[in-house]
C-alpha positions in Angstrom: 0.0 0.0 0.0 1.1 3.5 -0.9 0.3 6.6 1.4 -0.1 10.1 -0.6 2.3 12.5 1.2 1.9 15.9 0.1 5.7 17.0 -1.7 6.0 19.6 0.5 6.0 17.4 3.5 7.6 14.6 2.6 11.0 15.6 4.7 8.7 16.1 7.8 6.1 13.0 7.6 6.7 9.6 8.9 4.6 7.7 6.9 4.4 5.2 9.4 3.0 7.8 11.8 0.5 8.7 9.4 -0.7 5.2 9.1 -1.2 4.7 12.8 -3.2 7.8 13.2 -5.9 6.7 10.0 -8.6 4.7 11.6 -8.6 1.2 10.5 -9.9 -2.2 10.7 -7.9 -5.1 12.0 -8.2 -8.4 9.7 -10.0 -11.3 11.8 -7.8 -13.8 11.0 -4.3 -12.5 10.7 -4.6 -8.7 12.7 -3.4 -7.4 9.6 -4.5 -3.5 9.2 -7.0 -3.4 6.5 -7.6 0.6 5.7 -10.3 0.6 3.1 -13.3 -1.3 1.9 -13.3 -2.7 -1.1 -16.4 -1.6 -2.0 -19.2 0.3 -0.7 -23.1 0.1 -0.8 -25.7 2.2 0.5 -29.2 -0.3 1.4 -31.2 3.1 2.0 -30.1 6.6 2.9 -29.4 5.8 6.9 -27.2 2.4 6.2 -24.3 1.8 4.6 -22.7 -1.7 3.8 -19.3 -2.0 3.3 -17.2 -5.4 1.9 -13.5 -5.4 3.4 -10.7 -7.9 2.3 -6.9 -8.2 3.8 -4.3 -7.9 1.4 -1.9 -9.9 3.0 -4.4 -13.1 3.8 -7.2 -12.8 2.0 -9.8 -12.9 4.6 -12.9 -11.0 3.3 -16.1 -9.6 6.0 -18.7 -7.0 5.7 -19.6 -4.1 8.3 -22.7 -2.7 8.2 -22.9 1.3 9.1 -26.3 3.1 10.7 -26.9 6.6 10.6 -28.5 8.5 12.9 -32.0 9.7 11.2 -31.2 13.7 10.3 
């Protein structure tokens, strides 16, 4: 995985710093970090479903997001 690190701050940025501040999901099976879905679907405009998969073992789940009613 590749982090985008602005060129003006690439002397100052650890990109390992930036990756332990970006919230994440942990795979299941290995505790790999998994920092994006790999898709995304909205069921209706309060819930959002989203499939994840780790790079590194292949273990694929889906989370479900609910939104508070606006």
């Amino acid at each position: 995985m590749r982090l985008f690190v602005p060129a003006a701050a690439k002397s100052s940025v650890d990109p390992a710093r930036i990756a332990r501040t970006r919230p994440t999901n942990e795979c299941a099976q290995c505790g790999e970090s998994i920092f994006m879905p790999e898709w995304s679907e909205w069921l209706n405009p309060a819930c959002a479903r989203h499939l994840w998969q780790c790079e590194a073992c292949g273990y694929s789940f889906e989370t479900t997001v609910r939104f508070a009613a606006a």
